[in-house]
TORPA-4810 file (N, C-alpha, C, O; in nm, 3 decimals):
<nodes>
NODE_1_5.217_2.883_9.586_5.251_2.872_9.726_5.284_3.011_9.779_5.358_3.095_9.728_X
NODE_2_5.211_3.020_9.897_5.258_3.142_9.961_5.348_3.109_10.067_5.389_2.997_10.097_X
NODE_3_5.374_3.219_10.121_5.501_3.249_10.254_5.504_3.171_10.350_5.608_3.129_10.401_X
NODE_4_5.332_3.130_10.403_5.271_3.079_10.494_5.303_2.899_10.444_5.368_2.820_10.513_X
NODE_5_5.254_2.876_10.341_5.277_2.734_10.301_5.399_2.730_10.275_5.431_2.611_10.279_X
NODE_6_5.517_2.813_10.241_5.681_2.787_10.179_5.724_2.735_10.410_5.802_2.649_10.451_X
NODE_7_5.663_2.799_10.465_5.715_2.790_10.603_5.675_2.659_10.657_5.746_2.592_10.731_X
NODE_8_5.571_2.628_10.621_5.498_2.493_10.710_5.590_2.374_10.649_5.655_2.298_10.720_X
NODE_9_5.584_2.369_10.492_5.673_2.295_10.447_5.822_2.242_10.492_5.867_2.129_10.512_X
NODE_10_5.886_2.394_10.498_6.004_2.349_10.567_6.022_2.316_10.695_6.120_2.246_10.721_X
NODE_11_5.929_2.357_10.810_5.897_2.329_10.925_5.877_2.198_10.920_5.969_2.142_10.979_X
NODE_12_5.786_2.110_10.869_5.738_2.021_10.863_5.862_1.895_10.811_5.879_1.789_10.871_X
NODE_13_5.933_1.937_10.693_6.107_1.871_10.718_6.157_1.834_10.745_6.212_1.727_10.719_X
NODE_14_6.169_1.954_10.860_6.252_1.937_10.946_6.256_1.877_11.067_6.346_1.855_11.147_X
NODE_15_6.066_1.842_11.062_6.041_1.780_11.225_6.084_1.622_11.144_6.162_1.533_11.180_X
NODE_16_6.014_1.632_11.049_6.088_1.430_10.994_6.221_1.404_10.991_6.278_1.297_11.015_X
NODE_17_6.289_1.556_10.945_6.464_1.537_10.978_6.520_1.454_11.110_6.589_1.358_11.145_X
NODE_18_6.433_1.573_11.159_6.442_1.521_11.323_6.417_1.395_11.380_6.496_1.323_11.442_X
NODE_19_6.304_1.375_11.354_6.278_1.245_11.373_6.384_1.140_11.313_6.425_1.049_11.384_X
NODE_20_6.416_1.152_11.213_6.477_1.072_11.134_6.611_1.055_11.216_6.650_0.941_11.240_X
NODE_21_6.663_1.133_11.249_6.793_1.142_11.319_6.789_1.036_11.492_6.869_0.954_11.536_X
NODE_22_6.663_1.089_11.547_6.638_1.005_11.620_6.595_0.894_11.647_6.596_0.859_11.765_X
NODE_23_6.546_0.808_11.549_6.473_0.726_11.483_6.617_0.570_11.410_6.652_0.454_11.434_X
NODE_24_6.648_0.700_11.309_6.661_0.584_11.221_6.582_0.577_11.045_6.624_0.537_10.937_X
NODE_25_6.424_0.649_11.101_6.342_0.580_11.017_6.328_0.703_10.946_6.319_0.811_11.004_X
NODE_26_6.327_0.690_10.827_6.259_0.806_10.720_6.140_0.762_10.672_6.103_0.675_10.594_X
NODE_27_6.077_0.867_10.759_5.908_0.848_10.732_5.825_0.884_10.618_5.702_0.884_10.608_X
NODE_28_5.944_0.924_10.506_5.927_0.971_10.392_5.960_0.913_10.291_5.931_0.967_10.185_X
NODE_29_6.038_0.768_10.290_6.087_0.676_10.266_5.956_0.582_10.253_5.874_0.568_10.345_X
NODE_30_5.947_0.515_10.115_5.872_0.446_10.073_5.786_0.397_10.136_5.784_0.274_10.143_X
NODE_31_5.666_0.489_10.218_5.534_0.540_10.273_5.558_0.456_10.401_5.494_0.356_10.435_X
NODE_32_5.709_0.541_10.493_5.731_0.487_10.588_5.641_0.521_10.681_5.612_0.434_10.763_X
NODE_33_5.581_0.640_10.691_5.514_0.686_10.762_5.399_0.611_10.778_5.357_0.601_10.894_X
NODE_34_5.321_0.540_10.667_5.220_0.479_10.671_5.247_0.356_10.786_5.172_0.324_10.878_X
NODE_35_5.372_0.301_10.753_5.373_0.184_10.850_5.356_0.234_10.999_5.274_0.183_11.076_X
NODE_36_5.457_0.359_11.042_5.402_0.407_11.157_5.292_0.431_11.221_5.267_0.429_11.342_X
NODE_37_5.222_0.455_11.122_5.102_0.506_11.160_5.013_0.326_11.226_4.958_0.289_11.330_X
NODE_38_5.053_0.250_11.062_4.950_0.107_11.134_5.004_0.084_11.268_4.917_0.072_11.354_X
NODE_39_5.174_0.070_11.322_5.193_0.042_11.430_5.155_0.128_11.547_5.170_0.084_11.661_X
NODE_40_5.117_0.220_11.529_5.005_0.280_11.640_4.869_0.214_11.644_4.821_0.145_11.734_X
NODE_41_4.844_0.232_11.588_4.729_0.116_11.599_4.711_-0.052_11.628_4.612_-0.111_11.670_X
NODE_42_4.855_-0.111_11.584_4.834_-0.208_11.633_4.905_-0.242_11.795_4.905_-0.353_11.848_X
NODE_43_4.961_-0.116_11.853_4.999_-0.195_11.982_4.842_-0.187_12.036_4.840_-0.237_12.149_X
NODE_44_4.725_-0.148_12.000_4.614_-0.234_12.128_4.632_-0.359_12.127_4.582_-0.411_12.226_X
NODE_45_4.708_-0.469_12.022_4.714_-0.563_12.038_4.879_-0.632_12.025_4.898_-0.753_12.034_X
NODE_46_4.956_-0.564_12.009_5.081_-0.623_12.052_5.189_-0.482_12.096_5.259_-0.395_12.044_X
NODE_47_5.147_-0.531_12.219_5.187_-0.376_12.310_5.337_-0.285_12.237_5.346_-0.169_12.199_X
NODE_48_5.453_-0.412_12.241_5.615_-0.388_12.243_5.605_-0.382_12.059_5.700_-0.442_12.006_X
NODE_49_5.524_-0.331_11.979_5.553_-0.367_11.814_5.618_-0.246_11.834_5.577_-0.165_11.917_X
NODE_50_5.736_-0.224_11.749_5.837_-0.165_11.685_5.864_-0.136_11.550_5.909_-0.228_11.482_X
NODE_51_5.840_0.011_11.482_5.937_-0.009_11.315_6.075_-0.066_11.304_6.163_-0.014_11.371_X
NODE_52_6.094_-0.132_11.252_6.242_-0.157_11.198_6.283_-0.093_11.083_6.236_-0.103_10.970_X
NODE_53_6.395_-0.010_11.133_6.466_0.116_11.014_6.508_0.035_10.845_6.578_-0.067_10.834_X
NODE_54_6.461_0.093_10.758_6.494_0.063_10.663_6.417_0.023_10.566_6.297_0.046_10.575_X
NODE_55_6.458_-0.031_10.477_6.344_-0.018_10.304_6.356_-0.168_10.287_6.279_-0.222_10.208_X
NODE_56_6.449_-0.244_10.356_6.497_-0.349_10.300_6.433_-0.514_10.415_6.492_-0.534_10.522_X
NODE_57_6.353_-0.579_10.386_6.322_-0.695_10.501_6.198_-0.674_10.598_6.086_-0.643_10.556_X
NODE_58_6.234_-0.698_10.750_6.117_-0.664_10.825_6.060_-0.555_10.794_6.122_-0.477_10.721_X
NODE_59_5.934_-0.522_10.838_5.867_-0.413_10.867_5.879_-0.314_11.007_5.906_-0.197_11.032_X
NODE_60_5.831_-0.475_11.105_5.873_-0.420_11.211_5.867_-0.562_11.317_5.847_-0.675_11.271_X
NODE_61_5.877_-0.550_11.383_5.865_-0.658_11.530_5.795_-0.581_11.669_5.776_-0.462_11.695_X
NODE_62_5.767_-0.716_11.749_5.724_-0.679_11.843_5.755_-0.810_11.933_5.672_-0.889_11.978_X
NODE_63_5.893_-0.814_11.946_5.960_-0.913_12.023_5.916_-0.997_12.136_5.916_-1.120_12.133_X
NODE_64_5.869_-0.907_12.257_5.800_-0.951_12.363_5.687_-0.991_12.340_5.623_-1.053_12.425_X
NODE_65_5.639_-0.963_12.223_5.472_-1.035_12.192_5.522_-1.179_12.082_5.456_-1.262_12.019_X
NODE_66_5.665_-1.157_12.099_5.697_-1.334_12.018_5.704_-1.303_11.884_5.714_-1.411_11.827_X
NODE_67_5.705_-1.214_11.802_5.700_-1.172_11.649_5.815_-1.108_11.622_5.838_-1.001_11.680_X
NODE_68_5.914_-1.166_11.522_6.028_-1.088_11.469_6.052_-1.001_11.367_6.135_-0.913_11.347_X
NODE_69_5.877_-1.087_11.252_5.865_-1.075_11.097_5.739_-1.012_11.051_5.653_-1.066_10.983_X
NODE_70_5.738_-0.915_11.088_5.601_-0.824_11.039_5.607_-0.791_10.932_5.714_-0.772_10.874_X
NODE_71_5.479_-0.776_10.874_5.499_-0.708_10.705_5.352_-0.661_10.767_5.264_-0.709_10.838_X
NODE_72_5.388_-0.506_10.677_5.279_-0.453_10.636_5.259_-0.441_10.485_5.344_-0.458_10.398_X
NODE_73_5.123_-0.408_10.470_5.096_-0.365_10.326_5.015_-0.215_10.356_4.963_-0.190_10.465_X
NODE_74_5.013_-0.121_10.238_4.911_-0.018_10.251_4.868_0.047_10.119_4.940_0.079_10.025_X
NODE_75_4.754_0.058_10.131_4.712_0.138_10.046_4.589_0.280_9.978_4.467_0.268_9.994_X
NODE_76_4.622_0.346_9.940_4.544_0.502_9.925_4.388_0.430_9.889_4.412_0.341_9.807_X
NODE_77_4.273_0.432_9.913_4.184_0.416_9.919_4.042_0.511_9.955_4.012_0.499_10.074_X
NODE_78_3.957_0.595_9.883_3.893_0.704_9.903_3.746_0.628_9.888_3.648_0.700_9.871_X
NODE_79_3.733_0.514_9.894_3.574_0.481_9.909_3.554_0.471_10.028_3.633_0.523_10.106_X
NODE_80_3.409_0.380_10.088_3.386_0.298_10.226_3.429_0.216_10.210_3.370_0.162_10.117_X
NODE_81_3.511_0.154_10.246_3.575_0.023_10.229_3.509_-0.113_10.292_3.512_-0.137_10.412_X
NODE_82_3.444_-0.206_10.189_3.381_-0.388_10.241_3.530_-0.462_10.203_3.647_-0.436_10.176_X
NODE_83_3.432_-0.576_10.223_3.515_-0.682_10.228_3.557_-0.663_10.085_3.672_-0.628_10.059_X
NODE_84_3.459_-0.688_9.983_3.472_-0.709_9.876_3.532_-0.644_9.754_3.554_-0.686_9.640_X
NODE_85_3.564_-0.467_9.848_3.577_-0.379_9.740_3.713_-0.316_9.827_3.739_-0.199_9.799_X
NODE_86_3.792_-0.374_9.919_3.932_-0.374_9.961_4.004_-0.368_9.828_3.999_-0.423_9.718_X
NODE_87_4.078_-0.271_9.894_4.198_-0.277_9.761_4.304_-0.438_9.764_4.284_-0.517_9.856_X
NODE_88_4.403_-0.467_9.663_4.424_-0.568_9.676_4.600_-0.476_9.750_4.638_-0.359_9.751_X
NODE_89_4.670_-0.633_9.807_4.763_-0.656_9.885_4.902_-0.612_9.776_4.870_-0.680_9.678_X
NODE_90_5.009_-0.554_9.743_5.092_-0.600_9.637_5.251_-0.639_9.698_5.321_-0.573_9.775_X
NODE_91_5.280_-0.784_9.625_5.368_-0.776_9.740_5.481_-0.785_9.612_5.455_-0.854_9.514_X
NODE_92_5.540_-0.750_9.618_5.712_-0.712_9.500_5.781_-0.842_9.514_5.836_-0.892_9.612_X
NODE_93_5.762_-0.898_9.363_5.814_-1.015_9.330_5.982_-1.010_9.271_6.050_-1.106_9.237_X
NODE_94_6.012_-0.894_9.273_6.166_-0.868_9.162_6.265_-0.892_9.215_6.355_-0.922_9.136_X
NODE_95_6.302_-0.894_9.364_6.418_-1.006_9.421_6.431_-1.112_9.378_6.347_-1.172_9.311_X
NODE_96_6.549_-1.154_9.414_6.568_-1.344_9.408_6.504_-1.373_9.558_6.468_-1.490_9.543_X
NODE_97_6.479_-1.348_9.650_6.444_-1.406_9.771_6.283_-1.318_9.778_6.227_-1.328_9.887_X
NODE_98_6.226_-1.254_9.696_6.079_-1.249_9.691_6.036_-1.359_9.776_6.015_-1.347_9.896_X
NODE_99_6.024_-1.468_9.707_5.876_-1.591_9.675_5.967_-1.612_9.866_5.908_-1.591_9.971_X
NODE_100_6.088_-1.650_9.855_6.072_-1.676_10.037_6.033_-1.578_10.108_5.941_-1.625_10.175_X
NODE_101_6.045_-1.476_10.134_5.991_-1.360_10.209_5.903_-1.404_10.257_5.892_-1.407_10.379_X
NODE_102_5.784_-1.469_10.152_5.612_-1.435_10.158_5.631_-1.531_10.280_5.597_-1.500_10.394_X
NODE_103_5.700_-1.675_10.238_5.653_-1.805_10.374_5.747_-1.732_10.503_5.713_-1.788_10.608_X
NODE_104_5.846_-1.632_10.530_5.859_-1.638_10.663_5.805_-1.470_10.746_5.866_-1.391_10.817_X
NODE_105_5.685_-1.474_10.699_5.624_-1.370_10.781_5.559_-1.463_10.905_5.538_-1.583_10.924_X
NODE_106_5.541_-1.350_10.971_5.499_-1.441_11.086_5.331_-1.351_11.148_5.245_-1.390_11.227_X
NODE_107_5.338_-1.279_11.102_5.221_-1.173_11.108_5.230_-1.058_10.985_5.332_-1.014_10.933_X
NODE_108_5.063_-1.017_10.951_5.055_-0.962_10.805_4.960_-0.871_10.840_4.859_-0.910_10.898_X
NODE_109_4.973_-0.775_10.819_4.884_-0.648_10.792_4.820_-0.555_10.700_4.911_-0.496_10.641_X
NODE_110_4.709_-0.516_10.661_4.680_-0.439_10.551_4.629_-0.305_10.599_4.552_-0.301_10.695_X
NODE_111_4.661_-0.221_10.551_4.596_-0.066_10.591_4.533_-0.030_10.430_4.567_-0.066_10.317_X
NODE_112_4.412_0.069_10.492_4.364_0.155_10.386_4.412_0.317_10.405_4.401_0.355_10.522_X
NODE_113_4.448_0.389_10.337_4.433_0.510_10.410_4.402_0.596_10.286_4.449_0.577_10.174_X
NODE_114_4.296_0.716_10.328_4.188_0.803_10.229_4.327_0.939_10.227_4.426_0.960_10.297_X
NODE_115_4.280_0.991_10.137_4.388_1.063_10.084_4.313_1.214_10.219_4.195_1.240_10.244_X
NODE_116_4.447_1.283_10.278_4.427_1.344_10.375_4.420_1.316_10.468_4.445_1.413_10.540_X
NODE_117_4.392_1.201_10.542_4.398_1.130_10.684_4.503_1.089_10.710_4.572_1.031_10.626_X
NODE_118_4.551_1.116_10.862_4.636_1.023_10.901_4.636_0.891_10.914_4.694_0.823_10.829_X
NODE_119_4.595_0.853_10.986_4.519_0.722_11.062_4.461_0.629_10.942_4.384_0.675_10.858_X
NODE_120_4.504_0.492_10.942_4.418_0.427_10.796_4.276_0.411_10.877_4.247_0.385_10.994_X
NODE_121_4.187_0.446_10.734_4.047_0.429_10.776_4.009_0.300_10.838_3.911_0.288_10.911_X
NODE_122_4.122_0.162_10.794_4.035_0.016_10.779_4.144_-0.040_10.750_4.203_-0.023_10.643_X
NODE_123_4.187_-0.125_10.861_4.275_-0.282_10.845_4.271_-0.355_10.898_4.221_-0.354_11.010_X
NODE_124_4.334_-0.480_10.830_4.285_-0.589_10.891_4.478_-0.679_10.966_4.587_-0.624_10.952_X
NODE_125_4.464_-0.761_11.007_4.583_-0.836_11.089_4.566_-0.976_11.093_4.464_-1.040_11.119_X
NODE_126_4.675_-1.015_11.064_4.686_-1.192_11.044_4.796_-1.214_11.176_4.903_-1.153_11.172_X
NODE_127_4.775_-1.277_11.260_4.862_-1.331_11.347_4.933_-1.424_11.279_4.943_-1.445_11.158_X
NODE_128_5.009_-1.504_11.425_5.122_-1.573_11.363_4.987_-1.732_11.371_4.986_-1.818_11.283_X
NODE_129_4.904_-1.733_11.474_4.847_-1.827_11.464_4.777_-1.901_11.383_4.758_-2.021_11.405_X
NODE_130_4.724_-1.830_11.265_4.648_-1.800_11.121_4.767_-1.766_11.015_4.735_-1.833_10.917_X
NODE_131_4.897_-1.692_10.981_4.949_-1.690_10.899_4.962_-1.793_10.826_4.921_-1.771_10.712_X
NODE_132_5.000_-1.893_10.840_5.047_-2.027_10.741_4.908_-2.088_10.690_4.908_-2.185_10.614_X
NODE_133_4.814_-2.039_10.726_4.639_-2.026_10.642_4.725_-1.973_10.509_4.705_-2.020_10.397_X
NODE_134_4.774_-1.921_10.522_4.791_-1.841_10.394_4.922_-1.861_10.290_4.957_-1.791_10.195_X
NODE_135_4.968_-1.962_10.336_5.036_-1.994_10.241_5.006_-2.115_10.105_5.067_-2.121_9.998_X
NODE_136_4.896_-2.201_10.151_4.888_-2.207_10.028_4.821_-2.093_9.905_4.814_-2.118_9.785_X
NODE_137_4.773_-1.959_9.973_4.700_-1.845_9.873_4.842_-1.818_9.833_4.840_-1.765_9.721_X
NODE_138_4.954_-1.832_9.874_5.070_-1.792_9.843_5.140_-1.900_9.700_5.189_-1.875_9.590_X
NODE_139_5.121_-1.981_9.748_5.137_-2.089_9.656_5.043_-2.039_9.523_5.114_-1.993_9.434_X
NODE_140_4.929_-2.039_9.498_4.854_-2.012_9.387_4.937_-1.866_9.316_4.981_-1.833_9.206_X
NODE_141_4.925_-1.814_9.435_4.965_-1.650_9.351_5.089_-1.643_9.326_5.102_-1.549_9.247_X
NODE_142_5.212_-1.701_9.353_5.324_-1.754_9.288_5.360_-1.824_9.205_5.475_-1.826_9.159_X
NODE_143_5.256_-1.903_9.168_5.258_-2.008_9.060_5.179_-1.911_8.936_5.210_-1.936_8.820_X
NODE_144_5.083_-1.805_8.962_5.043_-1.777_8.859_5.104_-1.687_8.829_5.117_-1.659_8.710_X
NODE_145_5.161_-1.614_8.926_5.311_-1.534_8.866_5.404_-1.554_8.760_5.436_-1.477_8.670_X
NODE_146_5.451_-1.693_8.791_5.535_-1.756_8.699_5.489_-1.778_8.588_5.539_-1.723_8.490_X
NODE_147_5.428_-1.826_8.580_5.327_-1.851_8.427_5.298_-1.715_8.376_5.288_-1.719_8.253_X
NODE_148_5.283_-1.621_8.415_5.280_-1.459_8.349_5.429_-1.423_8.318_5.487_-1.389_8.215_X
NODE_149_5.465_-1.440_8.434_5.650_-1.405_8.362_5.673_-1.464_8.261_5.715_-1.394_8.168_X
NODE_150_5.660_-1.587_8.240_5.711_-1.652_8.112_5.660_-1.636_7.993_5.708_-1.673_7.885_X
NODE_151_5.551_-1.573_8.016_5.479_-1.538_7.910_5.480_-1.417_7.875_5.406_-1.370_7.790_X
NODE_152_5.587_-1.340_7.954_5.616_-1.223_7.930_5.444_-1.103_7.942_5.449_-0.987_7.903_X
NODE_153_5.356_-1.144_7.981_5.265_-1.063_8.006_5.247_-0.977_8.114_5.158_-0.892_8.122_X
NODE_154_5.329_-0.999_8.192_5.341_-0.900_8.321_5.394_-0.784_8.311_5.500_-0.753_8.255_X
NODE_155_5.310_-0.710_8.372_5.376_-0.518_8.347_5.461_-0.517_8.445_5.571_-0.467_8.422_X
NODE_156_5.432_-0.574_8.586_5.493_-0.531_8.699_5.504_-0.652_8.744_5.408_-0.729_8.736_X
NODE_157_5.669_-0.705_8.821_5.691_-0.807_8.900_5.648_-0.820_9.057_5.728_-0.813_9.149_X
NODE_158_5.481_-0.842_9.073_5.435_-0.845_9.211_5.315_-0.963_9.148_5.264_-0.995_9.041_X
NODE_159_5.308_-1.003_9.309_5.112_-1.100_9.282_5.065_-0.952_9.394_5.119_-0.867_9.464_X
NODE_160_4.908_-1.006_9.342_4.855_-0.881_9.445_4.750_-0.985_9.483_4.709_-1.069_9.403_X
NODE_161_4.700_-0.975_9.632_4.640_-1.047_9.700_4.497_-0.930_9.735_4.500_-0.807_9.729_X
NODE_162_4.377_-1.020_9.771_4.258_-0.929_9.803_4.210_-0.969_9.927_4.241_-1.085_9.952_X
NODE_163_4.138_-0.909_10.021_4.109_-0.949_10.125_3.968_-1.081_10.084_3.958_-1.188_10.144_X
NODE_164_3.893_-1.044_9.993_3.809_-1.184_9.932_3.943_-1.268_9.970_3.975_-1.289_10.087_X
NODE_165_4.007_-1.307_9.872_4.104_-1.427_9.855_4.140_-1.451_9.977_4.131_-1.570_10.007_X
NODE_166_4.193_-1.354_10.091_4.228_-1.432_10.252_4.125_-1.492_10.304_4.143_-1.562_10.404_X
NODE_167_3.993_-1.477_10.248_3.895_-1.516_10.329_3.863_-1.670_10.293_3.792_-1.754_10.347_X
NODE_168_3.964_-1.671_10.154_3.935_-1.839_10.127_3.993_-1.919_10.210_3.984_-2.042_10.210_X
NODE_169_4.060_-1.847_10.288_4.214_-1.885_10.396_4.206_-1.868_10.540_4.242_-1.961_10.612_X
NODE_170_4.177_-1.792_10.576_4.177_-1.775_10.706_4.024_-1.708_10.723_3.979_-1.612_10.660_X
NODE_171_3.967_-1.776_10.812_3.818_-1.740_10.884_3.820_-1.601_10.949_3.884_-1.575_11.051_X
NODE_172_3.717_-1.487_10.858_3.672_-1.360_10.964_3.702_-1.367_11.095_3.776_-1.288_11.155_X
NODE_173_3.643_-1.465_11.144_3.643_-1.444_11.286_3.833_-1.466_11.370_3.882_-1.419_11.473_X
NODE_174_3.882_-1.546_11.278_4.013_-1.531_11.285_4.133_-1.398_11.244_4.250_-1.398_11.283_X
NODE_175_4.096_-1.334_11.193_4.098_-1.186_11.107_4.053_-1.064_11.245_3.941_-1.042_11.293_X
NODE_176_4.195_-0.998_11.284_4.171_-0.843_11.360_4.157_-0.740_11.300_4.243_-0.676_11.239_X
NODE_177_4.038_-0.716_11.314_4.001_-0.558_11.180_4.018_-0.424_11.242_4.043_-0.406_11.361_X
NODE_178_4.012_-0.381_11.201_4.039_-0.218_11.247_3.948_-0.075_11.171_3.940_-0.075_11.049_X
NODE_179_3.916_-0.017_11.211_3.804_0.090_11.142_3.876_0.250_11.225_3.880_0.271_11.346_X
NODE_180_3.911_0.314_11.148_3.934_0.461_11.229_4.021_0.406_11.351_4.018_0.478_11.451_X
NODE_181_4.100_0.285_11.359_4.217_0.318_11.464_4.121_0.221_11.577_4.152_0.255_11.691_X
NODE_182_4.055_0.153_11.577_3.972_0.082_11.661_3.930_-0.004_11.625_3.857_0.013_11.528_X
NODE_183_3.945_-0.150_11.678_3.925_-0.280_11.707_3.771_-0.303_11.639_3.684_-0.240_11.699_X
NODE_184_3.740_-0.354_11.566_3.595_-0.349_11.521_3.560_-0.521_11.491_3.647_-0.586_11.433_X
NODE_185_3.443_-0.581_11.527_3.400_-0.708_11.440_3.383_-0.690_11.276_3.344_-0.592_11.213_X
NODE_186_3.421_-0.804_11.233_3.459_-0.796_11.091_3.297_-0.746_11.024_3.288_-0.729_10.902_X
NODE_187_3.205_-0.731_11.091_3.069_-0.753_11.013_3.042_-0.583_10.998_2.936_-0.537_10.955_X
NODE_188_3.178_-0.488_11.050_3.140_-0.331_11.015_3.226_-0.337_10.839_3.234_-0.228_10.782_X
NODE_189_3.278_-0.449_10.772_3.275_-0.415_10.654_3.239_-0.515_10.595_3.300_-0.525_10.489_X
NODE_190_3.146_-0.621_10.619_3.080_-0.735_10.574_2.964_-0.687_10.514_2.860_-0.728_10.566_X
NODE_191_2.953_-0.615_10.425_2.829_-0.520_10.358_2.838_-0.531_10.224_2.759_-0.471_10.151_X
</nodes>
């Protein structure tokens, strides 16, 4: 590192300090930033969405659009991203109130984002109208959870979900996709 990069670094800090102070939110905090980033992108469709500060529960809301219980998911992804070759969802099973979490979302989100970009290349959005599509995928992937725990074969306490598997659940055309930060029909990763 030179002089030039020891400066940007701390510059750069200090603007998240900043932020942080004004905020609430540490965008550096378990890839808080990432969520920011999806909620730029998703007010084209729910104008008032909001982060909610912290590591712990919501993601975020967007009250006036009727949503209290957002979850996002995200993940580093360096291919073209299809349907089929989406990374999967992981959602952290190691609480005691895990397995409820999953039934009171009320809207669900997935981001991709390529290593160096801001902006996720490709996500998709479950309203509240389509969420409970998805609870029985919730049901399966909790049940096969359990049966791995007990069997002690699990490395890590999460189910991980794939965008295939939502599709056993909720209809494409029911599904808001996103490509580079823009509203796209599902058939730009139906390839």
């Amino acid at each position: 590192m030179d002089n030039e990069d020891i400066e940007n670094l701390v510059n750069g800090i200090n603007c998240l300090e900043n932020f942080r102070k004004k905020t609430g939110i540490n965008a550096l905090d378990n890839y808080g930033y990432r969520e920011l980033l999806q909620i730029i992108e998703m007010r084209q469709i729910l104008p008032s969405i909001e982060k909610v500060p912290g590591r712990r529960g919501v993601d975020a809301k967007a009250s006036n659009d009727g949503y209290h219980n957002i979850e996002f998911k995200s993940s580093g992804f360096n291919k073209t991203p299809t349907i089929k070759n989406w990374q999967s969802a992981m959602f952290d099973m190691s609480k005691v109130t895990s397995i409820k979490k999953l039934y009171d979302y009320e809207g669900f989100g997935h981001s991709l984002f390529k290593g160096g970009e801001a902006m996720p290349v490709a996500s998709y959005w479950i309203g509240k109208e389509f969420i409970k599509s998805l609870h029985p995928l919730f049901d399966k992937k909790v049940e096969e959870y359990k049966l791995l725990k007990e069997s002690k074969s699990s490395l890590r306490e999460a189910i991980y979900i794939s965008l295939a598997e939502v599709l056993e659940y909720v209809k494409k055309e029911n599904i808001i996709f996103f490509k580079n930060g823009n509203i796209v029909d599902y058939k730009e990763f139906d390839v």
